[in-house]
Structures are given as C-alpha cells and as structure tokens.
C-alpha positions in Angstrom: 11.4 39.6 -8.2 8.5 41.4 -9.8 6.9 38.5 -11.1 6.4 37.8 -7.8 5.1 40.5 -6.4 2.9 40.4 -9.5 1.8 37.1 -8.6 0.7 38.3 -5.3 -0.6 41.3 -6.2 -2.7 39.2 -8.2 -3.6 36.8 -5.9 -4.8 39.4 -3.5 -6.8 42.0 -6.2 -8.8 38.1 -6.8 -9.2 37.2 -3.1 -11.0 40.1 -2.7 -12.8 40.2 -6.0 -14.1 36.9 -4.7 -15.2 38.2 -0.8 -17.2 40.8 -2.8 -18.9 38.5 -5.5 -19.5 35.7 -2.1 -21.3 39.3 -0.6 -24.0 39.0 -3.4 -25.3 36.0 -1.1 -27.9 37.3 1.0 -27.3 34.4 3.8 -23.2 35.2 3.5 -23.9 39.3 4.1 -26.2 38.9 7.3 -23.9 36.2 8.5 -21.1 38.4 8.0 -23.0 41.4 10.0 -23.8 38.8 12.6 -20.1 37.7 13.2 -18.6 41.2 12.7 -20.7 42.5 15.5 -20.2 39.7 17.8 -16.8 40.0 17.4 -16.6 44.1 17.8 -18.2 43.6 21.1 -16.0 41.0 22.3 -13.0 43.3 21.4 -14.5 45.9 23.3 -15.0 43.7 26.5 -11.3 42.8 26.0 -10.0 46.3 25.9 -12.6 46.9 29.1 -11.3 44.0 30.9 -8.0 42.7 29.8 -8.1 39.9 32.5 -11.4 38.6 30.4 -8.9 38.3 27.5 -6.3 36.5 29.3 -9.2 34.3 31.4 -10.5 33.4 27.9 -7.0 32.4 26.5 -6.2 30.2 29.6 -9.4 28.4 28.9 -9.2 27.4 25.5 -5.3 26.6 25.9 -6.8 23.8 29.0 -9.5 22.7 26.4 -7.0 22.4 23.7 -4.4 20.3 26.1 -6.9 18.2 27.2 -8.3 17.5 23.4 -4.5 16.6 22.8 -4.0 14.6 25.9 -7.2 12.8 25.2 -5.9 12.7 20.8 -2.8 11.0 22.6 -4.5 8.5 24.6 -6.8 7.7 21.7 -3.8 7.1 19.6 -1.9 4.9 21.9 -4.6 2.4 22.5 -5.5 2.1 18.7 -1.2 1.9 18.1 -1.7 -0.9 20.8 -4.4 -2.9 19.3 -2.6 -2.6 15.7 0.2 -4.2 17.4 -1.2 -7.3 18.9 -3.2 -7.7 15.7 0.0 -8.2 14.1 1.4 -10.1 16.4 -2.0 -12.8 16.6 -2.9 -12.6 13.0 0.0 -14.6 11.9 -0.9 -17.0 15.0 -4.5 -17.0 13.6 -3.6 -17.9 10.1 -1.4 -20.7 10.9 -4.1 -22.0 13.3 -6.9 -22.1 10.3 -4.4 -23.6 8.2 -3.7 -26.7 10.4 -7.3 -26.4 11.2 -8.6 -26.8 7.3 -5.8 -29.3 7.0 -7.1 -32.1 9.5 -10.5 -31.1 8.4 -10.6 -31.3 4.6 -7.9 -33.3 3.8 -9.4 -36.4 4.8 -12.5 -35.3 2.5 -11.0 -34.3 -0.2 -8.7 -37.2 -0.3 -12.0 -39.6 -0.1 -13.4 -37.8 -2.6 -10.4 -38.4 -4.9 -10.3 -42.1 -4.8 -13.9 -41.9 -5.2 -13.3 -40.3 -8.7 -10.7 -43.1 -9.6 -12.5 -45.5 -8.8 -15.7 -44.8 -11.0 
C-alpha cells in the first residue's frame, strides 16, 4: 500500500515541479495571469448572481445537446452511405467484370491466334 501512495506522492511532487519549470515561459506566466483573473471575476459574478451561474450552465448543456444531436445525425448518414456502398460495390464489381469480359475477350482472343499464326 505504500508503494502506492509513493507512487502518487511522486507523481504529484513532479506535476508540480513541472507547472513551475512551464512558469519560466514568459508567454505561459502572462497567460496564466490572464486566465486566473478572468476566471476570479467570473466566480465573483457567480457568487453575486447565482441565477448567472445556472443561466450559463443551461446554455452550454443546449449547446452541448445540440453538438450531440447534430454528432448523431452526422453519424447516421455516413453509417448509411457505408451501408449502400456495401451493398452496390459488389453489384459494381460484378458489372465491370461482365463488362471487361465482352470487351477484351474478343481482343485478346484475336490477338492470340494472331501469335499462332506468325
């Protein structure tokens, strides 16, 4: 059981040895700034108004059903199409295969008695 609470341990003491080597980035600090305090004041607005909170939830749930309704839809059509491909493609072979048949086996057989006869 120690080893792995070891393991975590360790996993977490290099998770954050790694957040503050990324912090040497100058880009990574001021976009870190940036983000903290956009978020700090959107948690304030939340504790201020608690219906924004639940207004904002609401709409990304509706964006995200529609995104998945519209996944869904997306999915069904190409499932469709994969289906009649399937179901033509042997259709299609079979059709170039008689096709080539009537077509080049008159020529090729031409072109083999031409052979035995020089």
């Amino acid at each position: 059981m120690s080893e792995k609470s070891t393991l975590v341990q360790n996993m977490l003491i290099g998770a954050a040895a790694g957040a503050v080597v990324s912090l040497f980035h100058k880009p990574t600090r001021t976009a870190l700034i940036r983000d903290g305090k956009a978020f700090g004041l959107r948690v304030q607005r939340y504790f201020e108004d608690p219906s924004l909170f639940t207004k904002d939830v609401r709409e990304t749930t509706d964006k995200t059903r529609d995104l998945v309704q519209k996944l869904t839809t997306d999915v069904k059509y190409v499932n469709e199409k994969v289906n009649q491909l399937k179901a033509t493609t042997p259709a299609v072979i079979e059709s170039i295969r008689e096709t080539k048949e009537k077509l080049f086996t008159p020529i090729l057989d031409e072109s083999r008695e031409e052979k035995k006869g020089l």
